[in-house]
N, C-alpha and C positions, 0 to 999 in steps of 0.2 A: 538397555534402557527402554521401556513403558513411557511412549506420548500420547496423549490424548489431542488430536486434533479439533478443531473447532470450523467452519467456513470453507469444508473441504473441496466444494466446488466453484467457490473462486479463482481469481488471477495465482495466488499465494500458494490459497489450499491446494492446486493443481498441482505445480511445478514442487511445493515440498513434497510432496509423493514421490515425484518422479527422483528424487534423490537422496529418497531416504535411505537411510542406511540398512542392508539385508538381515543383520544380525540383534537389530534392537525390532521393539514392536510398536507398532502404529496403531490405534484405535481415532476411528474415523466418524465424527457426527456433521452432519448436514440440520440447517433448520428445522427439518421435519423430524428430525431422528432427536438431537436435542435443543430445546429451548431455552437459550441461554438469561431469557427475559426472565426465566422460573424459578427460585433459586430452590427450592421441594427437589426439582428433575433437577440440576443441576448437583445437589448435593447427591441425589441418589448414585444420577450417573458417575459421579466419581468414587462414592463410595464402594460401589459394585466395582470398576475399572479398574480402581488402585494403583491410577498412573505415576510415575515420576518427576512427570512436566505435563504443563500444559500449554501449547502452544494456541492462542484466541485469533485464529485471518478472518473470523466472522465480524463484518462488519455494515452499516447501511453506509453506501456510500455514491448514491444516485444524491450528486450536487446540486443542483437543481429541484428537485422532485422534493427532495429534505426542507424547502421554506414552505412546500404545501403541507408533507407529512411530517411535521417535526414532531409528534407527538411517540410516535414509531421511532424513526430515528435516534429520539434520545433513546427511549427504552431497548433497541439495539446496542447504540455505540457508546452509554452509560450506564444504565440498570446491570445489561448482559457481564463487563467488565466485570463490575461491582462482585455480583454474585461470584462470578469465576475465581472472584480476588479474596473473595472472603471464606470460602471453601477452600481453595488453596491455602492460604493461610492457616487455616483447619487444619490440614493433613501436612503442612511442611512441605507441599508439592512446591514446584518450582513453577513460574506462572511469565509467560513473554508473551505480552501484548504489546498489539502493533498502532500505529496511532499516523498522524498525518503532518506534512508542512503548515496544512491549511488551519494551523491553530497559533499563527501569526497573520497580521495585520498587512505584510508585504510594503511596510513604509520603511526600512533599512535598507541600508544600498550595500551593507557587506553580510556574508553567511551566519543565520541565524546559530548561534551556541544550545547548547540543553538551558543554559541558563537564565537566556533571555525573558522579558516578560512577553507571555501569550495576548494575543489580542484578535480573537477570531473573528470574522468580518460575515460570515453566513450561519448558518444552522449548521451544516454538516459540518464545519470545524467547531464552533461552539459545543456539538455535543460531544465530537471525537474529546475535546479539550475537559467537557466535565467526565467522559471513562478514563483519561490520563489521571486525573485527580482518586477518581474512585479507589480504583486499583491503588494507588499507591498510599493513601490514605488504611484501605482495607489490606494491602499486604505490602507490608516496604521491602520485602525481599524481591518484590517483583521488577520485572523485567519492561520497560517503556521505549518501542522502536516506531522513532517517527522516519517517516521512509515520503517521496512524493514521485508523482508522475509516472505511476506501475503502470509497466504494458509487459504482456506476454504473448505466447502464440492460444494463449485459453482467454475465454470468455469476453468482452467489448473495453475496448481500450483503445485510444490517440490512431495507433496504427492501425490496427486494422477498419480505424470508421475513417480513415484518409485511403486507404486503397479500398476501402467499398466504394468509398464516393468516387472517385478518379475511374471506375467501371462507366457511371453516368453523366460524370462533369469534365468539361475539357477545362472548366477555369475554377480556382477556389481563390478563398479570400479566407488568410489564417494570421491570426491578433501575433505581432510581433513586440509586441511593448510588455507583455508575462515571462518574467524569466524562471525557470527553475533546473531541477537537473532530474533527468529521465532514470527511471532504476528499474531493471528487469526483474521481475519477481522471483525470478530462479537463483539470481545473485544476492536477494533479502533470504532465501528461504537456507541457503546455504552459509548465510551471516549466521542466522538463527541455530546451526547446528554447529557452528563451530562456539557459538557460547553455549549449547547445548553441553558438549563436551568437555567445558572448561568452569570449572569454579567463580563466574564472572560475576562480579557487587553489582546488588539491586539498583537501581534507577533509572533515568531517562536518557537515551542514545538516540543520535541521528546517523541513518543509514539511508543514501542516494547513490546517484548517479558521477560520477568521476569526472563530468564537464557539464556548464553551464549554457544553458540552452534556451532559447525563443522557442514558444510554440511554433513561429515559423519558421527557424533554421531545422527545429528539432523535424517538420514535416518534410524542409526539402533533403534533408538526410534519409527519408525513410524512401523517397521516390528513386533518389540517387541509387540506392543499394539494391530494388526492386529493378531497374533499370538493367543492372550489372547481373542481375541475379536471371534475366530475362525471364520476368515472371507473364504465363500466358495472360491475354485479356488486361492486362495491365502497361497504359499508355499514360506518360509521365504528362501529367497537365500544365498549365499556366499557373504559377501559385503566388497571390501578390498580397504583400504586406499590410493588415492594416493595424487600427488602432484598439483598445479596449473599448473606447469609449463609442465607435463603429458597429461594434456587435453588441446587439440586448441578450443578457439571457436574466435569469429570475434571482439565482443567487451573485454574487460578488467575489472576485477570487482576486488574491491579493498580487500585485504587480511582481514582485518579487518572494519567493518563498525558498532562496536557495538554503540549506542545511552546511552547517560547522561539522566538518568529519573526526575534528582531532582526537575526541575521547573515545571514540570505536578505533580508531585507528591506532591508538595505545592500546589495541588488544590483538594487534596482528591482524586486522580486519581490513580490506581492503574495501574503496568504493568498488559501485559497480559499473564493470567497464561497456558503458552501453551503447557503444556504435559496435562491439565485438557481438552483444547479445542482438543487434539490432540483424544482424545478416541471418544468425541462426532464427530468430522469431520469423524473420519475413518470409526464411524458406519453408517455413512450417505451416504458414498462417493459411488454412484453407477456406477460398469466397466463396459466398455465397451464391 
């Protein structure tokens, strides 16, 4: 099988590399290489490629930074879809795009279903929310994976900006009142290949983490296993609970955004088990 990767140096793009399989082919674009905003370069590159699937980890997904650039944003994490989605369509290729929790509201107190109504509360889910629509609107065979709280041992993510700080701070203060489930990008990107190789119907999936977490449980887990791991320079700090409404940041993130597993999991699809992924990322994680 012929994939066309998209967002290769991402949390996603990284780790599905690293587990791709030796016998099928990988073609690799990076934002400079293709512009998914384009859809001219977009139809070419695929034209010339002649992939099989196309897997989209390209996405804008600085939370914050998206209420200043939302103009960007969209045209990343909607236009880019769109075209991916409409060109695949074109060719019959197979098209799995990935999408976010953050295209709920976080007002339910039990795990969000595919079905549920969306109600994004910032830009960067509002726009992730209008590529879910694109895509699916422009290819209904396509593939819609809402996944949250990715960390790996690649690029800025939860863990490793809590053991960077914990280098400089003996005390932090981390919002325990956000619940969701952590998912290691290595356990999405191997979701992804296991409907790769399966005949699996187009629509929207939720793919997480296999327990429910505070950003402050989920950080004293990360220190605990660093601990154990005796990782050098790394001195387990003071870490004390507070509230949402204690910390300002620019965008809004919803108090709850846990994910309904049962319709991936009717395909043999396990969550991901992320206090297991949580020891391998940390031994990997190299500071700064």
């Amino acid at each position: 099988m012929k994939v066309l990767l998209t967002g290769v140096k991402g949390q996603l793009g990284s780790c599905f590399q690293d587990i791709f399989p030796h016998d099928w082919s990988l073609i690799t674009k990076d934002s400079q290489e293709l512009d998914i905003t384009d859809l001219s370069a977009v139809e070419a590159c695929i034209a010339i490629s002649k992939p099989d699937a196309i897997v989209n980890a390209a996405a804008y997904t600085a939370v914050d930074k998206a209420e200043d650039e939302d103009e960007l944003a969209y045209k990343v994490n909607a236009i880019g879809p769109q075209n991916l989605a409409i060109v695949a369509n074109k060719y019959s290729i197979k098209l799995i795009h990935i999408s976010t929790d953050y295209v709920f509201d976080g007002t339910k107190k039990t795990p969000y279903f595919e079905t549920d109504l969306t109600n994004p509360i910032n830009v960067y889910g509002k726009t992730k929310r209008e590529g879910e629509l694109a895509v699916i609107q422009h290819d209904p065979s396509a593939i819609v994976i809402r996944t949250s709280w990715v960390f790996s041992e690649y690029g800025n993510n939860f863990v490793k900006t809590m053991l960077t700080l914990s280098l400089k701070h003996n005390k932090l203060s981390i919002i325990d009142d956000q619940l969701g489930c952590p998912t290691y990008a290595g356990d999405i990107a191997n979701a992804i290949l296991k409907i790769l190789m399966n005949n699996i119907r187009g629509g929207i999936y939720h793919y997480c983490g296999d327990q429910i977490v505070s950003w402050f449980n989920f950080c004293l887990e990360i220190f605990s296993i660093a601990e154990k791991l005796n990782l050098t320079g790394i001195k387990k700090p003071i870490v004390k609970p507070i509230l949402t409404c204690q910390y300002s940041t620019k965008a809004k993130r919803p108090l709850y955004s846990v994910l309904n597993m049962d319709k991936i999991r009717s395909l043999n699809i396990e969550g991901s088990d992320w206090k297991k992924a949580l020891v391998h990322v940390i031994s990997k994680i190299k500071l700064e």
